[in-house]
Structures are given as structure tokens and as C-alpha cells.
C-alpha positions in Angstrom: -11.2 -2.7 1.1 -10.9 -2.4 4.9 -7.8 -1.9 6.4 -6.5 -2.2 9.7 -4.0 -0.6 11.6 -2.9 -2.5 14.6 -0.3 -0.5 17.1 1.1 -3.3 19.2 3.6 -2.5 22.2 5.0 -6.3 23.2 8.3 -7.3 23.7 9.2 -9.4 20.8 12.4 -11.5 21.7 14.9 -13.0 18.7 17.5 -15.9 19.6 19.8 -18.2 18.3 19.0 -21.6 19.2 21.2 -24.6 18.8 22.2 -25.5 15.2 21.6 -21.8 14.3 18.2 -22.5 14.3 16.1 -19.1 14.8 13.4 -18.5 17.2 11.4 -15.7 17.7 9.4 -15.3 21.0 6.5 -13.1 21.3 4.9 -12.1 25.0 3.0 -10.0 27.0 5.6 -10.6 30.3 8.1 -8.0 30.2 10.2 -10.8 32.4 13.6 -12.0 30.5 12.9 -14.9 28.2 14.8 -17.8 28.1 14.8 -19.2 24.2 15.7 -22.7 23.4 19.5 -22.6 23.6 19.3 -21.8 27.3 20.6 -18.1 26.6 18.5 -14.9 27.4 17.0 -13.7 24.2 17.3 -9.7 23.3 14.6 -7.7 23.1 12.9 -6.3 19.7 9.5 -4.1 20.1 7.3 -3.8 17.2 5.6 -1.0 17.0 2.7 -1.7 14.4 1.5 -4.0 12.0 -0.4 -3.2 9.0 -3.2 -5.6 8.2 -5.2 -5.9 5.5 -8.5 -7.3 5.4 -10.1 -6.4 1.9 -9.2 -7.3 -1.7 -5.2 -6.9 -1.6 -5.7 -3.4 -3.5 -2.2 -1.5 -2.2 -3.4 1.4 -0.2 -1.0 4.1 -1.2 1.8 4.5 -3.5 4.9 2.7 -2.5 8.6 2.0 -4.3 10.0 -0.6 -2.4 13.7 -1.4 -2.1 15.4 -3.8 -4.9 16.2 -6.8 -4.1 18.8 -8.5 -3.7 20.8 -5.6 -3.0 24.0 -5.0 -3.9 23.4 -7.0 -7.1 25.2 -8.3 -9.7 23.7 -8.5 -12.9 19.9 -8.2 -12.0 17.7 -7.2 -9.8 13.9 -6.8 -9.0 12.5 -4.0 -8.3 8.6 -3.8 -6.5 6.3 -1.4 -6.7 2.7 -0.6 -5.9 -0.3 1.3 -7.2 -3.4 1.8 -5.8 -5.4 3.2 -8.6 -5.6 3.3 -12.3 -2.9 6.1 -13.2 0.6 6.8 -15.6 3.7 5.5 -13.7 7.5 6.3 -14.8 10.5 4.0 -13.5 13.4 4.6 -14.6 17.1 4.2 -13.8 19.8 7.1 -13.0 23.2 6.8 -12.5 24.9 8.6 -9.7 25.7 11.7 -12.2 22.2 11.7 -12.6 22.1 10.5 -16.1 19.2 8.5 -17.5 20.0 4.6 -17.8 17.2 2.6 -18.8 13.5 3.1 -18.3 11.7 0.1 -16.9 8.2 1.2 -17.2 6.4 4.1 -18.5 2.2 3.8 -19.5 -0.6 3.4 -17.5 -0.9 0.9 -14.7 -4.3 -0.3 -12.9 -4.3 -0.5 -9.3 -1.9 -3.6 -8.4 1.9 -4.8 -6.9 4.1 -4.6 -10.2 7.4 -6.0 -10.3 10.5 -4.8 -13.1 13.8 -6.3 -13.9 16.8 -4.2 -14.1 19.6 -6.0 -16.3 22.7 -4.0 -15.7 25.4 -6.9 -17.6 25.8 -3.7 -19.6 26.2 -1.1 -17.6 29.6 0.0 -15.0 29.5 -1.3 -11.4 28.7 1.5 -9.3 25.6 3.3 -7.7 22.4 3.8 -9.0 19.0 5.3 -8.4 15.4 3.9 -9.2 12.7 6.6 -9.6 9.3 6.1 -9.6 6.7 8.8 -10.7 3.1 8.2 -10.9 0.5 11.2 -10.5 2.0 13.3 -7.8 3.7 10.6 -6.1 7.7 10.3 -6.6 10.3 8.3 -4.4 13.5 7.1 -5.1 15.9 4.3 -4.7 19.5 4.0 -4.2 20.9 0.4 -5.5 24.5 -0.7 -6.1 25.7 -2.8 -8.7 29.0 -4.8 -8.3 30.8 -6.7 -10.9 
């Protein structure tokens, strides 16, 4: 897999159009833009893009936010491994008490994706952990009912 790490410094311009229609502008002229609606757009810079050019193999170990978050009910949670090794999720509540475990065994190198179904457990604020080799992160999701 080759990856790419492209640093970009242009001015990247967001607007409302008419009908609520988005727009999103990108140039190399530091000038003002003027977007669809007539308006002056604001300014957004991106600072890099990752690209990947090889097989789709995550590079690194990465816990991604839940989504949609705040939830009710369920939620997904993402995560990615970029070798062959044991991965732990599991779920804490804020008192740091163990409430489910989503996944726990071995995972080839991939994107994996969990479901959390909280119908039965209190609204409130939880954590998601991932462990995996000596990669850990962490999570905070909230549940409302």
C-alpha cells in the first residue's frame, strides 16, 4: 500500500446559496469569493488530506466517533485495524462500570463496524474503549431517551 500525504494551504470557501443549497468553493486566489447567492463566502483552510492509493488496508489504529451522536437507542461505532491482532470494545458507563462488550477475538487487518443497543440501559454518558495490541483510545457517547 502507498500512501500519500498531501499538505494543502488554499483557501476553501463554504456558502449558502439560494434554497439552502450548499456550495463549497475551492481556489488558489486569496481574493474574496463571491458564491452563488451573491453573498461573500467565509473562509475555511484545509490543512491536509490523507490519500490513499494502495489496497484500502487502514494505516494505523483508529476508534472513530459513533455515529449518530447523541443517540437514542443505537448507535454504530467504526473502527480500524491495520494488521492481524486481538481487539477489545467495550462499553463503560460514566462510573466507569462495564456495560456491554461489543467485540473481543482477533481481527485481520480491515474497517469493522459494531452496534451498540442501549434500549436497556439509563440515558446518560458513556464511553467506548477500544484495545488492540498496545493501541487504546476512547470514546465519549451520550444516550438520550
Amino acid at each position: 500500500m502507498k500512501r500519500l500525504l498531501l499538505l494543502l494551504s488554499i483557501p476553501v470557501y463554504f456558502a449558502s446559496a439560494q434554497h439552502g443549497a450548499n456550495l463549497l468553493i475551492a481556489t488558489l486566489d486569496p481574493a474574496p469569493v463571491i458564491a452563488a447567492s451573491e453573498a461573500i463566502a467565509t473562509p475555511w483552510f484545509v490543512e491536509a488530506a490523507d490519500v490513499d492509493f494502495g489496497d484500502g488496508t487502514p494505516a494505523e489504529f483508529k476508534l472513530k466517533q459513533n455515529y449518530p451522536n447523541p443517540f437514542n437507542a443505537t448507535t454504530v461505532i467504526v473502527y480500524e485495524v491495520p494488521e492481524e491482532t486481538e481487539v477489545t470494545l467495550e462499553v463503560y458507563n460514566a462510573l466507569g462500570s462495564k456495560v456491554r462488550t461489543l467485540y473481543e477475538g482477533t481481527r485481520k487487518a480491515g474497517v469493522y463496524k459494531e452496534t451498540f443497543d442501549a434500549t436497556d440501559v439509563a440515558a446518560g454518558v458513556y464511553f467506548c474503549e477500544m484495545r488492540a495490541g498496545a493501541f487504546s483510545a476512547a470514546k465519549k457517547m451520550i444516550l438520550l431517551k
